[in-house]
N, C-alpha and C positions, 0 to 999 in steps of 0.2 A: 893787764894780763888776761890772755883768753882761757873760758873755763874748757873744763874736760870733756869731750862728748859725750863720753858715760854719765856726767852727774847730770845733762842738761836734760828737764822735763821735757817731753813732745809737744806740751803746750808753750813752751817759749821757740822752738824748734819752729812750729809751723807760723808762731807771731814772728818770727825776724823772717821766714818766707813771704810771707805776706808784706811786711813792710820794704826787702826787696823788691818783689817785683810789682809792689805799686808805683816804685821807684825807675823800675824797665831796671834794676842794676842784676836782677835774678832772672835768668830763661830758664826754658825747658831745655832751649842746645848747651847755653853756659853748663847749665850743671849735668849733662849729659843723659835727660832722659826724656819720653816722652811727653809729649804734649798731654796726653789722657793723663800719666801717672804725677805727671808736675799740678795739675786740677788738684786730683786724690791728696794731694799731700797738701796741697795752698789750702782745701777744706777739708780735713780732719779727716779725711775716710780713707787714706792709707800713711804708715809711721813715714816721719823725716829719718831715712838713717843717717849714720856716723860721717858715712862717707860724704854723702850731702852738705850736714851740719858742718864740716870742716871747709866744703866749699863757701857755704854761706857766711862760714865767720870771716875769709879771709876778703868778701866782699865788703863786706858789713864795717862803718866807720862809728865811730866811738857815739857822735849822736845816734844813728840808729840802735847801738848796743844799748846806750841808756833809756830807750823808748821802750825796754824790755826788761822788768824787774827781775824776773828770775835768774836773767845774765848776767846781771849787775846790780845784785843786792847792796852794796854802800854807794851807788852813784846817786 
């Protein structure tokens, strides 16, 4: 079950971005925004929103979820 985007810290937000698109399975057009602001958000200098986070989860397969503790605290 996937968590809530409210509960998910920014620091787990931007580790499954990152783990994405080391993967190429996260862009800047997949998730519909700039190339500058898709940077900002892969390193910390601007928040992952909701909107995002829900693109990312439904990219996101059960190994990558477990590569991130905050998302999946009993795995």
């Amino acid at each position: 079950m996937l968590p809530e985007p409210k509960e998910v810290p920014q620091e787990a937000r931007q580790r499954l971005l990152d783990v994405l698109a080391a993967k190429r399975r996260a862009t800047p057009r997949l998730l519909g925004v700039s190339r500058g602001y898709f940077y900002h958000m892969r390193h910390g200098l601007k928040p992952v929103p909701d909107k995002i986070l829900v693109k990312l989860l439904e990219l996101a397969s059960d190994d990558d979820l477990a590569q991130i503790p905050l998302l999946c605290p009993v795995c």
